[in-house]
GUDO-521186 format. One record per residue (C-alpha): residue number from 1; residue in three letters; z, x, y. Coordinates in steps of 0.05 Angstrom, whole numbers, plus 5000, padded with zeros to 4 digits. Last residue first. Example, Ala and Ser with C-alpha at 12.3 -4.5 7.8 and 13.67 -1.06 7.14 Angstrom:
ATOM, 2, SER, 5143, 5273, 4979
ATOM, 1, ALA, 5156, 5246, 4910
This chain:
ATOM, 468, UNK, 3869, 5029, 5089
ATOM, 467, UNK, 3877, 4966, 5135
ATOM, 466, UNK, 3957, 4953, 5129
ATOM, 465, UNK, 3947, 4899, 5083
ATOM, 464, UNK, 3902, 4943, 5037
ATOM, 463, UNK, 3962, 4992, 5037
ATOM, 462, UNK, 3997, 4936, 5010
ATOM, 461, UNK, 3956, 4916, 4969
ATOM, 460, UNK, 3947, 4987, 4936
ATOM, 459, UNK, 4022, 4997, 4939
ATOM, 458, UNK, 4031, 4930, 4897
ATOM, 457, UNK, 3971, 4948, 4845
ATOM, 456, UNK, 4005, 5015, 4829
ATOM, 455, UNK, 4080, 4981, 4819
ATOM, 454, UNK, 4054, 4929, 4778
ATOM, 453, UNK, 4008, 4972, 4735
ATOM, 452, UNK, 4073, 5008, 4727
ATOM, 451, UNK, 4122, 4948, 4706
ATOM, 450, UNK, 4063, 4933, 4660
ATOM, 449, UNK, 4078, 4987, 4620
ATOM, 448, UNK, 4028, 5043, 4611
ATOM, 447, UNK, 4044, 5091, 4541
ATOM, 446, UNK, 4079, 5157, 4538
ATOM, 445, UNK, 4089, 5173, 4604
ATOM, 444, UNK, 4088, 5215, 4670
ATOM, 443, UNK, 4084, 5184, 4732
ATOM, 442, UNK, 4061, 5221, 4786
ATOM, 441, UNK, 4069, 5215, 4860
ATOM, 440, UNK, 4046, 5268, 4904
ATOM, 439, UNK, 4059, 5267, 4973
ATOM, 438, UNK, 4010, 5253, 5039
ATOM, 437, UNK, 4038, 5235, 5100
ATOM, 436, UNK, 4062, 5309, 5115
ATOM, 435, UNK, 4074, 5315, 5191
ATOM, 434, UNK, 4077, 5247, 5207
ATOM, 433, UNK, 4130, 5247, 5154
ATOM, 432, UNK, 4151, 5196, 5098
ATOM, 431, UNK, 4093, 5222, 5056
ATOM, 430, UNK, 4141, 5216, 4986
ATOM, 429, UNK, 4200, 5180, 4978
ATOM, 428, UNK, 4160, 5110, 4967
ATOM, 427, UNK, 4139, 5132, 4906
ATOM, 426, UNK, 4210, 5116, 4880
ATOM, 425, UNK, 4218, 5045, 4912
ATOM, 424, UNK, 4151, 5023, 4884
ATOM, 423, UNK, 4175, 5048, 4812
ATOM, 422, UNK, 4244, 5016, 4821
ATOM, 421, UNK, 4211, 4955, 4847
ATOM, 420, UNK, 4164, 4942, 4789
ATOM, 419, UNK, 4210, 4966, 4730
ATOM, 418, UNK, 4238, 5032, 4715
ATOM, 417, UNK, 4301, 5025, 4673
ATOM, 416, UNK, 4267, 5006, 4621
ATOM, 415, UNK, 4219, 5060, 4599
ATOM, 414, UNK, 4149, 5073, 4613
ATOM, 413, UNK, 4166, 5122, 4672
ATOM, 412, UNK, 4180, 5170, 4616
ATOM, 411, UNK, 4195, 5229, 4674
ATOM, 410, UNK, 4180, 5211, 4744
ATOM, 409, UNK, 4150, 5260, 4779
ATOM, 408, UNK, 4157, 5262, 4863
ATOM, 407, UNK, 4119, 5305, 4912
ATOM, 406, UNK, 4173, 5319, 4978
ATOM, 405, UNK, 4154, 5332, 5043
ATOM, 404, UNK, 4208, 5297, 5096
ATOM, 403, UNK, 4265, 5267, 5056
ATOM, 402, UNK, 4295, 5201, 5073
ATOM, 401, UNK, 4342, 5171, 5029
ATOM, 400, UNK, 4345, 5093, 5019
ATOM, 399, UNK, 4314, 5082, 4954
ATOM, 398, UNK, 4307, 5117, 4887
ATOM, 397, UNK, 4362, 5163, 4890
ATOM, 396, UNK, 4407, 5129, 4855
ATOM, 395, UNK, 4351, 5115, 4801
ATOM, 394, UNK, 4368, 5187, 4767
ATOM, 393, UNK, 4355, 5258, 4797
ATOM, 392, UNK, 4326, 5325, 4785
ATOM, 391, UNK, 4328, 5355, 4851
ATOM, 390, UNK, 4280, 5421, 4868
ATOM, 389, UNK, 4276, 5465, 4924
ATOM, 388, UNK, 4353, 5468, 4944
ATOM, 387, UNK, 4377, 5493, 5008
ATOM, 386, UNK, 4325, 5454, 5036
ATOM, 385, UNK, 4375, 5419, 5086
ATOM, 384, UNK, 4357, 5356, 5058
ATOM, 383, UNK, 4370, 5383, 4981
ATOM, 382, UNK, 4438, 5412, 5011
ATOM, 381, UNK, 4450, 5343, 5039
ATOM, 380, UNK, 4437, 5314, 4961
ATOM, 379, UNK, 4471, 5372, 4933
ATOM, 378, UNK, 4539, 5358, 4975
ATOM, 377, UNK, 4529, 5281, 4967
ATOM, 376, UNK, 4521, 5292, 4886
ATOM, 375, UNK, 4580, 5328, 4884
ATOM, 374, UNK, 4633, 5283, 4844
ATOM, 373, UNK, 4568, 5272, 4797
ATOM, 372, UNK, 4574, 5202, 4769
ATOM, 371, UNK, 4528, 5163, 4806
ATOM, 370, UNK, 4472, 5234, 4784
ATOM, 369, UNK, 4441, 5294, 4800
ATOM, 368, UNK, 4422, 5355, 4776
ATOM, 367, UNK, 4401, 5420, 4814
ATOM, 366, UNK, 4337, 5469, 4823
ATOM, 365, UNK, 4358, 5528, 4880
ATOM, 364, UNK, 4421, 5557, 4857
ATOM, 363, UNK, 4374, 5574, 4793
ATOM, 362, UNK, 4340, 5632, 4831
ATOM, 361, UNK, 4272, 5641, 4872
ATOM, 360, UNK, 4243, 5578, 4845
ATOM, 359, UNK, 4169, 5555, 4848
ATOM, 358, UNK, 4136, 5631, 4820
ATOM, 357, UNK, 4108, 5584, 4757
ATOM, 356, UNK, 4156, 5624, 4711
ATOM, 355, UNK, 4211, 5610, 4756
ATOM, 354, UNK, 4198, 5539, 4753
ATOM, 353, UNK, 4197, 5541, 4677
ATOM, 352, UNK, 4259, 5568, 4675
ATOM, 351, UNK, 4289, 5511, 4727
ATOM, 350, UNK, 4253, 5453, 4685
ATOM, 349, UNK, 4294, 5478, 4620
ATOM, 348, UNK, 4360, 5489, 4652
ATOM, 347, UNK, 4372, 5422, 4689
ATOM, 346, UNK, 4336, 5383, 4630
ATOM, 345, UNK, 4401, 5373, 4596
ATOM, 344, UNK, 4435, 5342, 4671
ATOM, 343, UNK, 4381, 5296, 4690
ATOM, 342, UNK, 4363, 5274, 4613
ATOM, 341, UNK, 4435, 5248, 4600
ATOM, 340, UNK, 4444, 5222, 4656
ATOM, 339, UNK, 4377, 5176, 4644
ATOM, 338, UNK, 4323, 5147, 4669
ATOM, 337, UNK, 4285, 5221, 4691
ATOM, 336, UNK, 4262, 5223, 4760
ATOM, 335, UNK, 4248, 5282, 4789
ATOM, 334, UNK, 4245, 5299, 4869
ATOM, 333, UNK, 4201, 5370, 4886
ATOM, 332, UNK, 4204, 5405, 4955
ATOM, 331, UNK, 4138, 5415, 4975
ATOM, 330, UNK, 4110, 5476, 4990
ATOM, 329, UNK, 4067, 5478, 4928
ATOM, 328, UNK, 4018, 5431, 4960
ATOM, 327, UNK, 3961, 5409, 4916
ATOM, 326, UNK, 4002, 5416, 4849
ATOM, 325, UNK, 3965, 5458, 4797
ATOM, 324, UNK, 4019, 5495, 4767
ATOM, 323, UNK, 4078, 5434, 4759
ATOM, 322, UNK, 4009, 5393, 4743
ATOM, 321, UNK, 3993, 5440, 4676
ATOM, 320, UNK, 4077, 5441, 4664
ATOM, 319, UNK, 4075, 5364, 4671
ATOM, 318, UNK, 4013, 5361, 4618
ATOM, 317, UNK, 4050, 5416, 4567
ATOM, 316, UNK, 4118, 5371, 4565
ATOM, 315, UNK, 4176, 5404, 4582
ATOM, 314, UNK, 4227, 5414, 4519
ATOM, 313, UNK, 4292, 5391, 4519
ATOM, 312, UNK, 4275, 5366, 4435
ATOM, 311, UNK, 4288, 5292, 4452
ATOM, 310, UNK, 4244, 5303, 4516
ATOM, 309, UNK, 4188, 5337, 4462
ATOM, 308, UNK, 4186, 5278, 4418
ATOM, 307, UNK, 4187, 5222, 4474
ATOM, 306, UNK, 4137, 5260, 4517
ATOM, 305, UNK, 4085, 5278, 4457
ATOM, 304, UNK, 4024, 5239, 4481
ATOM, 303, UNK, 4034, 5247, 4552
ATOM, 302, UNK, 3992, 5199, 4592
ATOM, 301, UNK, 3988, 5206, 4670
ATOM, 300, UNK, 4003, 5155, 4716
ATOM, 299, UNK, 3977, 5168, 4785
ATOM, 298, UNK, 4024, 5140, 4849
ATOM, 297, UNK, 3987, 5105, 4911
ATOM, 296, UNK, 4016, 5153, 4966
ATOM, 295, UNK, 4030, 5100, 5022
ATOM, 294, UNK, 3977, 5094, 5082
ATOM, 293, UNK, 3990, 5130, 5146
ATOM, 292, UNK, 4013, 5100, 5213
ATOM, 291, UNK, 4071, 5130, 5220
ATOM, 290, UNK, 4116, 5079, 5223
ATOM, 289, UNK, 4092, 5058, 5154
ATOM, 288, UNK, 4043, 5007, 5159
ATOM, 287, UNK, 4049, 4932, 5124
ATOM, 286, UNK, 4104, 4903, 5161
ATOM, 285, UNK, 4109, 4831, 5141
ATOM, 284, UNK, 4153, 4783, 5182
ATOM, 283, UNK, 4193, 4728, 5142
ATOM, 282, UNK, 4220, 4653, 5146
ATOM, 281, UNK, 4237, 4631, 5071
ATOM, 280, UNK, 4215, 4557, 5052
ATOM, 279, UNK, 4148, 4562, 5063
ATOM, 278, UNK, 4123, 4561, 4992
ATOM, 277, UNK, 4094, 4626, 4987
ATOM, 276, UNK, 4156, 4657, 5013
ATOM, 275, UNK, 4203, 4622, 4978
ATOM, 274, UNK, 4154, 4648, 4917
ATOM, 273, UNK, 4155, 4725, 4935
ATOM, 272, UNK, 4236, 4717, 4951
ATOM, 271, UNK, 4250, 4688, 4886
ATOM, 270, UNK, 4198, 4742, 4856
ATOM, 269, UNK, 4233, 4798, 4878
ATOM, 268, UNK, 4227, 4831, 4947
ATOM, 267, UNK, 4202, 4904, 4946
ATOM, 266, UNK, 4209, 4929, 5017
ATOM, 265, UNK, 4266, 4894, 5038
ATOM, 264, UNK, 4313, 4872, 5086
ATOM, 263, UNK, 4346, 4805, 5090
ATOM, 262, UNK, 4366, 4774, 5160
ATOM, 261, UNK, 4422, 4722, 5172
ATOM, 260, UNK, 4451, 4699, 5231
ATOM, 259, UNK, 4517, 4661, 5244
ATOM, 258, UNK, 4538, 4585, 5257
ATOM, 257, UNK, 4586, 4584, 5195
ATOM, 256, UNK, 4610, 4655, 5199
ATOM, 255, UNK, 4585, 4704, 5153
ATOM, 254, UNK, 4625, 4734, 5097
ATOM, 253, UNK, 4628, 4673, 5052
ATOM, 252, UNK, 4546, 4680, 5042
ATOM, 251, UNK, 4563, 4755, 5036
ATOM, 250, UNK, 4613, 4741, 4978
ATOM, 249, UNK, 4568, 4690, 4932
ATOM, 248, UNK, 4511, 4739, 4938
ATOM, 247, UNK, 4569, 4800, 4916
ATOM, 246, UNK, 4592, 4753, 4858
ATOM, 245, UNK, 4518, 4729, 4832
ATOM, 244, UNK, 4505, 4800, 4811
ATOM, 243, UNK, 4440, 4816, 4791
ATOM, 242, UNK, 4407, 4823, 4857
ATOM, 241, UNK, 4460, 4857, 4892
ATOM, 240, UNK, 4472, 4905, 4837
ATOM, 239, UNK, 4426, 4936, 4836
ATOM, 238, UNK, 4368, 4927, 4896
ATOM, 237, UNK, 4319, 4866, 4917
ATOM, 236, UNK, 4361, 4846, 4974
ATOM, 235, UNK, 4350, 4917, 4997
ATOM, 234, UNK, 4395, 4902, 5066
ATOM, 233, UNK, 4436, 4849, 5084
ATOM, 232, UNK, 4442, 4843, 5156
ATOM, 231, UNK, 4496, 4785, 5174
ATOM, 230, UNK, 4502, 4770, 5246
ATOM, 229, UNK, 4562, 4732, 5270
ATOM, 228, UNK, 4610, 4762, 5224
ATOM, 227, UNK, 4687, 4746, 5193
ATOM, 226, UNK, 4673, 4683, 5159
ATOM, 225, UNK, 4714, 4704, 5103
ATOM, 224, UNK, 4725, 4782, 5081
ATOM, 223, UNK, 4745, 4822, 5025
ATOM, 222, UNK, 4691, 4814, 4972
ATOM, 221, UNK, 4648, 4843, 5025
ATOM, 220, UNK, 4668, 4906, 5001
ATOM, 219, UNK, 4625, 4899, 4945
ATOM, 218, UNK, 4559, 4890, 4985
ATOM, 217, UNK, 4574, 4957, 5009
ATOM, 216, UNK, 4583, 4968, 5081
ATOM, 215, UNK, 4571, 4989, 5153
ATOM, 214, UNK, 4609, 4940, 5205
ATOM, 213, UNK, 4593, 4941, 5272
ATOM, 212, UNK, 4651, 4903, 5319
ATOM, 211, UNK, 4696, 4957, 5282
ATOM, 210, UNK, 4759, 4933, 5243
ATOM, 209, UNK, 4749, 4944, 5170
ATOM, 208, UNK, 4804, 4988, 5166
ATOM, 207, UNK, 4788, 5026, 5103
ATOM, 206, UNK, 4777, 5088, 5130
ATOM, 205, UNK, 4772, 5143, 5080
ATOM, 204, UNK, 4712, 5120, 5041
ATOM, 203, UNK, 4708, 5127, 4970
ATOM, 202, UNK, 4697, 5059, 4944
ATOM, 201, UNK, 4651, 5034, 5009
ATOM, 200, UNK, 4662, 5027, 5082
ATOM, 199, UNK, 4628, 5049, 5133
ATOM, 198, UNK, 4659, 5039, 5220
ATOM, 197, UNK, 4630, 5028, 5281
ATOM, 196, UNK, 4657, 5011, 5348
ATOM, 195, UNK, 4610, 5008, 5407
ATOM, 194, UNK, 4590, 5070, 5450
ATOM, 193, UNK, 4562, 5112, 5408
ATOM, 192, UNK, 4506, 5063, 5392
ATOM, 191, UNK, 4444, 5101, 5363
ATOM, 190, UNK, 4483, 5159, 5342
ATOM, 189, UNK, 4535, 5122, 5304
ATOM, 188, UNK, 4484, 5085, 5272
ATOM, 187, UNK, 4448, 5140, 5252
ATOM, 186, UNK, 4507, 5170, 5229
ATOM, 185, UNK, 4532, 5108, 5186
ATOM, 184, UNK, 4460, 5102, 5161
ATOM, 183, UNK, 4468, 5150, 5103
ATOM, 182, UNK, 4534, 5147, 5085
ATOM, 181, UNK, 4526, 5067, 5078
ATOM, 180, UNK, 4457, 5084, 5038
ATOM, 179, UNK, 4498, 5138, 4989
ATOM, 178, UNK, 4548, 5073, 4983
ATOM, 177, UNK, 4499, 5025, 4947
ATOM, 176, UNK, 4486, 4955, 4952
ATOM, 175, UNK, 4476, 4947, 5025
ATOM, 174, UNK, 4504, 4908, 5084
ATOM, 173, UNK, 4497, 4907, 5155
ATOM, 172, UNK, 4555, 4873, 5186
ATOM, 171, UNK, 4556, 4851, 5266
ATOM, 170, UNK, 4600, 4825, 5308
ATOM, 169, UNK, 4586, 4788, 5372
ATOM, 168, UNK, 4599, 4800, 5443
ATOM, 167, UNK, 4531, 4781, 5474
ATOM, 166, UNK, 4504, 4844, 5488
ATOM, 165, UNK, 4534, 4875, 5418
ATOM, 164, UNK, 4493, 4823, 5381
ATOM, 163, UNK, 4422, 4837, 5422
ATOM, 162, UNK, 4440, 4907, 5418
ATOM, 161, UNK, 4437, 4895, 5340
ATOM, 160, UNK, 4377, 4862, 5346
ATOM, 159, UNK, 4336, 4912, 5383
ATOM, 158, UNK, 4366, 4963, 5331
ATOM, 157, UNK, 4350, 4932, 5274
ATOM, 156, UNK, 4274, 4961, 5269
ATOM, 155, UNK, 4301, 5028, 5273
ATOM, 154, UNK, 4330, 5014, 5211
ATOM, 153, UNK, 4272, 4989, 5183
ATOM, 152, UNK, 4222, 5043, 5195
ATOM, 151, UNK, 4163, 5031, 5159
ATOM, 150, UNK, 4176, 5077, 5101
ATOM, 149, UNK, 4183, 5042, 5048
ATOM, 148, UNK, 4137, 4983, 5069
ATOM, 147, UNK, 4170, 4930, 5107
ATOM, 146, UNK, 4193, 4855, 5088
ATOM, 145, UNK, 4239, 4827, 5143
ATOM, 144, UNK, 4266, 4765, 5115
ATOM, 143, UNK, 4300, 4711, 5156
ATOM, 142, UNK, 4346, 4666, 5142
ATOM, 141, UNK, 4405, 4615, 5178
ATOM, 140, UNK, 4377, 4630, 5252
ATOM, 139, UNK, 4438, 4646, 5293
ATOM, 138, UNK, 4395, 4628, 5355
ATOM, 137, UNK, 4405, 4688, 5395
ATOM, 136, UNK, 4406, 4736, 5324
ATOM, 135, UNK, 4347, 4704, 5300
ATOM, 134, UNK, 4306, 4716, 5351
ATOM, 133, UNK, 4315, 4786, 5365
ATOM, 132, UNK, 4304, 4799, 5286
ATOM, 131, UNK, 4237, 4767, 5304
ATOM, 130, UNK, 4233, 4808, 5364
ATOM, 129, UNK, 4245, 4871, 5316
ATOM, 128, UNK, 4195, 4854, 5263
ATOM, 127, UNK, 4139, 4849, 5311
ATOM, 126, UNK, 4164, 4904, 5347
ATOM, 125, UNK, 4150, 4951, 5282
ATOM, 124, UNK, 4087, 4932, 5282
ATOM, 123, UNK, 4066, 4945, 5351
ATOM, 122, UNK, 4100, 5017, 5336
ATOM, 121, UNK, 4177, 5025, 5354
ATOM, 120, UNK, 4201, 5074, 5412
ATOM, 119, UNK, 4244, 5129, 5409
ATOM, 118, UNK, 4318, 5134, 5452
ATOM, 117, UNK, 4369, 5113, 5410
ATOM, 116, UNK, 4431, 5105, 5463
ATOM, 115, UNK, 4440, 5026, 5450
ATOM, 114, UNK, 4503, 4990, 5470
ATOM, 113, UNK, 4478, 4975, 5548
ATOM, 112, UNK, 4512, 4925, 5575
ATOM, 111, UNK, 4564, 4907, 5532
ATOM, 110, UNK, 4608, 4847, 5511
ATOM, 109, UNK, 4672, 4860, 5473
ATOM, 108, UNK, 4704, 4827, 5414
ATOM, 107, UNK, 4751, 4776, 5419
ATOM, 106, UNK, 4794, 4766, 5354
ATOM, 105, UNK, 4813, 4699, 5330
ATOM, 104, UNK, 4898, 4686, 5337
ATOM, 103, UNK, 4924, 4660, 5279
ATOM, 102, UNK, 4894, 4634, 5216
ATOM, 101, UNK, 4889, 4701, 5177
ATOM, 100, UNK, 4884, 4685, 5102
ATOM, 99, UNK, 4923, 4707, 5050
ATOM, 98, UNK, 4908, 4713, 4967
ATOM, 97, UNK, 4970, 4694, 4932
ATOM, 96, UNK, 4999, 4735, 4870
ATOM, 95, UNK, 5016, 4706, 4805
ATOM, 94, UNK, 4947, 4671, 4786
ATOM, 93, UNK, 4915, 4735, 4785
ATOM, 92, UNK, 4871, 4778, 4836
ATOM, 91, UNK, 4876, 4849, 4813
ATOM, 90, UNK, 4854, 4907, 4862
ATOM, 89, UNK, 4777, 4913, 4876
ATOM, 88, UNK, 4752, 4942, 4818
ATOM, 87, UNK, 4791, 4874, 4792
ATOM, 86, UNK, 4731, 4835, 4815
ATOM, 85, UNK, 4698, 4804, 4754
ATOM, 84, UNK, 4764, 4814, 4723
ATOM, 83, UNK, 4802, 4750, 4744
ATOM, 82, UNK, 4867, 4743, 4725
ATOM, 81, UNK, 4905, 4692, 4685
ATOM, 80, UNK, 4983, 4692, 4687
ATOM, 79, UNK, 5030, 4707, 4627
ATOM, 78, UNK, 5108, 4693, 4645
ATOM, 77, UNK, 5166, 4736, 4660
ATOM, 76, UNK, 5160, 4728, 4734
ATOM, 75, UNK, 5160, 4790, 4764
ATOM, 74, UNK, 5136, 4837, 4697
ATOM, 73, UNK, 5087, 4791, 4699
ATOM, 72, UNK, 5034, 4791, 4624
ATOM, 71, UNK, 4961, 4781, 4632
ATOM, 70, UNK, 4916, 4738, 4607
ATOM, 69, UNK, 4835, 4740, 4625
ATOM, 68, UNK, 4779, 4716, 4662
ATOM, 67, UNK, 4716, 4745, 4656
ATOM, 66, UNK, 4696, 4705, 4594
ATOM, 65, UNK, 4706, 4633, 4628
ATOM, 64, UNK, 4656, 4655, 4671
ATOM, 63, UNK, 4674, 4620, 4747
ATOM, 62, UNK, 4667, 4681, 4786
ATOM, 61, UNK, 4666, 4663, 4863
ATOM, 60, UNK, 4692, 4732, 4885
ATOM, 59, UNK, 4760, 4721, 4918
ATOM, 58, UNK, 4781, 4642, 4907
ATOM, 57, UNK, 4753, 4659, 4832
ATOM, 56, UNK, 4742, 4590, 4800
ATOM, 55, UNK, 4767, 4560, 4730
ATOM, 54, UNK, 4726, 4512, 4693
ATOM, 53, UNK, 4728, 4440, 4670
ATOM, 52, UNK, 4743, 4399, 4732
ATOM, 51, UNK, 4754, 4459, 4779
ATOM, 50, UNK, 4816, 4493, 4770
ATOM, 49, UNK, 4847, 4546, 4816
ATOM, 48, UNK, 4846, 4624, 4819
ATOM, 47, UNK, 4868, 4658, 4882
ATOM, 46, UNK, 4912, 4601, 4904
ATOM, 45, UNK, 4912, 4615, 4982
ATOM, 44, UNK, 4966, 4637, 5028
ATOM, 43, UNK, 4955, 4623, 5107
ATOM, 42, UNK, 4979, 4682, 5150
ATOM, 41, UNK, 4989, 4658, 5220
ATOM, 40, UNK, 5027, 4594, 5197
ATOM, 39, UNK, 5089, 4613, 5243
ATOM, 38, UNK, 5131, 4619, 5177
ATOM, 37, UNK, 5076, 4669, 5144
ATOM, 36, UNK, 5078, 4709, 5203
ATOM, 35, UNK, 5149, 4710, 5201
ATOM, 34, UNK, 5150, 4739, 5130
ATOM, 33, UNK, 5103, 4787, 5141
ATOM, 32, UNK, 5152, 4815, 5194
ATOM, 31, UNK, 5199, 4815, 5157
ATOM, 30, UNK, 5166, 4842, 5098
ATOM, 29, UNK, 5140, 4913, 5133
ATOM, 28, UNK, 5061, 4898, 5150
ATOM, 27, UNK, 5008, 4941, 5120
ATOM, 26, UNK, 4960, 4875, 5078
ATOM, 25, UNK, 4939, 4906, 5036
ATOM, 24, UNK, 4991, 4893, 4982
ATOM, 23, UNK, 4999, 4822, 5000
ATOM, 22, UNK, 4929, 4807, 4971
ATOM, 21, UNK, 4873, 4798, 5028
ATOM, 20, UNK, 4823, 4745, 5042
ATOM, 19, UNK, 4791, 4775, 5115
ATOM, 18, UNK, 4754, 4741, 5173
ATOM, 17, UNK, 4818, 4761, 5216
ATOM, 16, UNK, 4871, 4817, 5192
ATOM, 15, UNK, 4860, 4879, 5233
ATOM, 14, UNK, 4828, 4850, 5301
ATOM, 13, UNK, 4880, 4789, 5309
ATOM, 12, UNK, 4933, 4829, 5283
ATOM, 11, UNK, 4921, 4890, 5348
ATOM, 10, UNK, 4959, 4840, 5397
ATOM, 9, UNK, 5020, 4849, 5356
ATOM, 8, UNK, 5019, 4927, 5343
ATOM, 7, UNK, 4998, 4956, 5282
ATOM, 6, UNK, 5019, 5025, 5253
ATOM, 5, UNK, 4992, 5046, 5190
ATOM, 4, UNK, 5047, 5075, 5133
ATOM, 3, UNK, 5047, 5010, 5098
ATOM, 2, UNK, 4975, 5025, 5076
ATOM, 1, UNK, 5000, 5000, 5000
């Protein structure tokens, strides 16, 4: 428990409103609690109650009979249920009361000028920012920005966000994974220094959540109750978001009742692709990256003995033949392989035969990475600094980096764990700058899935779309 924080009274209204909180995070001595609680500015909720013939999550919506559980209390010698869709987040059980804030609502400040980013967005790119505009005055209930990887979509935001900070509102832009919060945090913070911002996600050291502009994982959002006016939720199409009713269920909750909300995306699922088709989802289409340069349409490549020889930690002979032949050796060099497993066992063997090929000076300068690496930030910064020349990686890297010459090769792209979006999202690393629009994007496998054709066919109409 925070207890150590300091609060003062007029600082509740900013630390505790728009949030559903267990009594252990909340950082208030028990007096003082308890008078809250007595003046009905805390509110306690049943965390779990009964609905006709299931049970309901209060906290994260889950109402599977097989994610709830028994537990024994200590406190009140009894067995409670729990829920443990959401116990990541600290364990929400019949025993303990969920609390509201229905005191005092906070008031956040007005500015005049919040934005210090100083570049300019292409004709397309304004498009999709004065409809963002739009729906942030008029609190529009949906909107879907759909942009190319690569388009620019943060800067897109920014228009809107000052729109939001102009008018005193608070803002939340969401995404599924934390190595996206880290890396927009300092581009927001250097694009509007002068508001409050804040990230949060499982590792982060503030946990707060009291900046007008919020930076989060979907999970966090588990926490909080018609806490924003604008709600930016971005890759929609991503894991987990997508296929996790729980974190949907949470950002709708989020949001305040008259409040905006805009999707992001550059690979929207086929919900999204037929609410779009029918109308019924409002939506801007940015075809052109933001630097006006079509996206590298990947090549798939056949390797007959890539299953056999990837059991055996051996390279394959045609990704050896392309590793020599590649049209711009000065590239720094992203693979994809769909497993841990493969990322950190193929460390060794791709770095020898790098050296052979003259690509690698020593090994310091091919690494591994992976969602359970306690280092990956350090070697994914190091990779940006060009410290290190080649990354092999798994899907966490497959959106929502930016690296400025890269060629990516994506090992077995036949299997699973690549389908449509993933693949799109992965060639979209390469060409990202003006100054080298043009990467490589190979996908190396053992058979053509219809996830690739997919992925291939989507870059080609959207490049079409953009005029290429």
């Amino acid at each position: 428990m925070a207890n150590e924080i300091t609060i003062l009274q007029d600082e509740y209204p900013m630390f505790f409103a728009g949030k559903l909180l267990l009594r252990k995070e909340i950082p208030l001595d028990d007096a003082v609690f308890q008078q809250l609680l007595a003046t009905k500015q805390f509110t306690p909720l049943k965390p779990i109650i009964q609905k006709n013939f299931y049970l309901h999550c209060k906290r994260c919506g889950n109402e599977k009979s097989s994610l709830f559980g028994k537990i024994p209390c200590n406190q009140c010698k009894s067995t409670h249920l729990y829920c443990r869709s959401c116990i990541e987040m600290g364990r929400v059980s019949e025993c303990e009361a969920l609390y509201q804030w229905t005191g005092e609502k906070p008031l956040w400040p007005q500015h005049k000028n919040p934005c210090t980013w100083e570049g300019t967005l292409t004709a397309a790119q304004q498009k999709a920012a004065d409809r963002i505009v739009h729906a942030v005055r008029f609190n529009d209930k949906e909107t879907l920005i759909w942009a190319v990887c690569g388009a620019g979509k943060t800067e897109m935001l920014f228009p809107g966000i000052t729109e939001a900070l102009i008018c005193g509102k608070r803002v939340c832009l969401a995404t599924p994974r934390a190595d996206v919060v880290k890396e927009l945090y300092p581009r927001l913070q250097q694009a509007f220094h002068r508001a409050t911002i804040q990230a949060l996600y499982g590792g982060s050291t503030d946990k707060a959540g009291t900046a007008q502009l919020i930076i989060t994982t979907t999970h966090q959002l588990l926490r909080y109750q018609e806490a924003f006016d604008v709600m930016i939720i971005d890759e929609i199409d991503a894991f987990p978001f997508h296929a996790d009713p729980s974190l949907l269920y949470a950002a709708n909750r989020a949001r305040k009742p008259e409040s905006a909300t805009i999707y992001l995306t550059a690979t929207p699922r086929s919900k999204q692709r037929k609410q779009i088709q029918r109308k019924q989802l409002p939506h801007v289409f940015v075809p052109l990256r933001f630097h006006g340069k079509p996206l590298p349409v990947p090549k798939a490549k056949m390797c007959f003995s890539l299953k056999r020889d990837l059991q055996n930690l051996t390279i394959p002979k045609p990704i050896i033949s392309w590793l020599r032949s590649r049209k711009n050796p000065g590239r720094q060099l992203l693979i994809f392989t769909p497993t841990i497993m493969l990322a950190e066992k193929l460390q060794k063997p791709f770095e020898l035969i790098l050296q052979q090929i003259g690509l690698l000076a020593s090994d310091k300068q091919l690494q591994s990475v992976h969602a359970q690496d306690p280092d990956r930030g350090l070697k994914v910064q190091a990779f940006r600094d060009k410290e290190i020349l080649a990354l092999i990686t798994t899907t966490i890297l497959e959106r929502g980096v930016t690296f400025p010459s890269v060629d990516v090769l994506i090992l077995d792209a036949g299997h699973d764990v690549f389908d449509e979006a993933a693949l799109v999202q992965i060639a979209g690393r390469a060409g990202r700058s003006p100054d080298d629009p043009t990467g490589e994007v190979i996908f190396f496998h053992q058979g053509k899935t219809e996830a690739m054709s997919d992925a291939i066919t989507s870059i080609k109409d959207m490049n079409k779309r953009g005029g290429f």
